[in-house]
N, C-alpha and C positions, 0 to 999 in steps of 0.2 A: 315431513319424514325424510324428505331428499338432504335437505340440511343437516338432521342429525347424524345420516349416514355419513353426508362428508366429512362431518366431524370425527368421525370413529373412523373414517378410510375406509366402510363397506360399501359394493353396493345395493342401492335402495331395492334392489330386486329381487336381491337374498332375502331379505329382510321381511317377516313375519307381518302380518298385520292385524286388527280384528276389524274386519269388514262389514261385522254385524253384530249386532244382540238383541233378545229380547228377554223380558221378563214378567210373569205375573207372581200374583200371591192368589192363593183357595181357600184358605179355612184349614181347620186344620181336622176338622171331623172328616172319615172318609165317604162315610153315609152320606151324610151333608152334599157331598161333592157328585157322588153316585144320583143322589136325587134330582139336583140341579142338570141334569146333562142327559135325563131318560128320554127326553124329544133328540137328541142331537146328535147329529151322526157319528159325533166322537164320543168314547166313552168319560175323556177327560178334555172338554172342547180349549179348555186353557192352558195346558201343552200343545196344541197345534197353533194356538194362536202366538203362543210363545216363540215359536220354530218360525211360523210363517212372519212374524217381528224382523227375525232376524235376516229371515232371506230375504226381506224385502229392501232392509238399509245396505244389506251386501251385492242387491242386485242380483241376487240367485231367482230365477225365474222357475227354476223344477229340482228336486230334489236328485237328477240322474246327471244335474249338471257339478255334482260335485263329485271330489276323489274317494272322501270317505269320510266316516262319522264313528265320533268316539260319543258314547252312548253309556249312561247312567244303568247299571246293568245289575241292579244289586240282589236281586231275584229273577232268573228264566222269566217270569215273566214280564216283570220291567222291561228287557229290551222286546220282547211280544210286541208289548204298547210302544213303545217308542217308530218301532216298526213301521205302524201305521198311520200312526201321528203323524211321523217327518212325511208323510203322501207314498212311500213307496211299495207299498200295498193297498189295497180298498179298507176300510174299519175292519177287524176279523180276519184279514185273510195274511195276518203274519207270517204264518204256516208255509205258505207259496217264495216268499225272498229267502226262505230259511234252506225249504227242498230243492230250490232251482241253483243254490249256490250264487247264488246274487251277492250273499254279504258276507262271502268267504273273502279271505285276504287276497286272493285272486280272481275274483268276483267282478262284477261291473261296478261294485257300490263296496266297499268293503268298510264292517262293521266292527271295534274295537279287535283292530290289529297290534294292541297294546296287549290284547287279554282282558282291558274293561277290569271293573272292579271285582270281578268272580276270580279271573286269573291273574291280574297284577296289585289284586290291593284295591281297600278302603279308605283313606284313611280320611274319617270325618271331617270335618269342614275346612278340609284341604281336597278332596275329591275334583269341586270343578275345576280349579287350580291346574293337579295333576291333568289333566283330561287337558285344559287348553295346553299347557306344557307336552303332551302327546301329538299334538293337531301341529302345532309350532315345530316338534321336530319334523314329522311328516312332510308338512311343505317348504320345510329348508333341507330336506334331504341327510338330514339328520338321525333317521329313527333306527340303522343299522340294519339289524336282521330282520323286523320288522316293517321294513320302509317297501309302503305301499309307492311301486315304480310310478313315478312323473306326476304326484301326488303336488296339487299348487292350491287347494283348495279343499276343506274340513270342517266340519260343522263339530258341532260339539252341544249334548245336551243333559242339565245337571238338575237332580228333584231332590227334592227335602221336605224331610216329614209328612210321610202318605201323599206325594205330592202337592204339598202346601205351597211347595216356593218353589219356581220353575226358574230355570235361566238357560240359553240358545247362546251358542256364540256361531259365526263365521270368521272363520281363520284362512287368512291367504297371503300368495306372495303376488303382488303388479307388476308385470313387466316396463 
């Protein structure tokens, strides 16, 4: 990365990275999926293990060590789930980061400072695209009116088809 920054005369510290990913597949029945996971603390144990993938190649150790997350929001209740999946609620208790203001844009953790796919747009299988392109403006300081202050670190989580296809990224800059 330092190389290619010399090349271009930036430096490597501005510059975006993805620090993490993960990915599964589920089926694409939802039932199917509901069934597989009635013992398990998560309602959909293969988005956390998707999230927890990525924080683990990014070296994110707790989910309160990042600036903020651009979150798959295509229903109130998708980012619910997403909520507790990424750890920062107990299963269920979405409810409590939502009232305490936790993932308000000025929040400790702040949650689709974009407006997420409810307020900025869907646009089909350009979504997680869009979303790492949000996470990438954020921690280059980039994001304008949006831009969550001293933002170096962003997670980013994308589902497809009733949560069939999961994918995590971690977005950051290294000093």
């Amino acid at each position: 990365m330092d190389a290619q920054a010399a090349r271009r005369n930036i430096k490597a510290s501005s510059t975006a990275q993805i620090l993490g990913w993960g990915h599964r597949n589920a089926g694409i029945k939802f039932l199917d999926k509901l069934e597989r996971s009635k013992n398990d603390r998560f309602v959909f144990p293969h988005v956390n293990d998707t999230i927890t993938d990525a924080f683990r190649r990014a070296g994110v150790a707790d989910v309160m060590e990042l600036d903020g997350i651009e979150t798959h929001d295509c229903f109130t209740t998708t980012e619910y789930m997403a909520i507790d999946h990424f750890g920062i609620t107990a299963p269920g208790e979405s409810w409590k980061a939502i009232e305490s203001g936790l993932i308000e844009r000025d929040g400790a953790l702040p949650i689709n400072p974009s407006g997420g796919l409810i307020g900025g747009g869907h646009p089909v299988g350009a979504t997680g695209a869009r979303m790492v392109f949000d996470a990438t403006k954020q921690v280059t300081g980039r994001a304008g009116d949006i831009q969550v202050d001293g933002a170096r670190t962003f997670a980013t989580l994308n589902i497809g088809g009733s949560l069939s296809t999961v994918a995590s990224f971690v977005v950051g800059v290294r000093d």
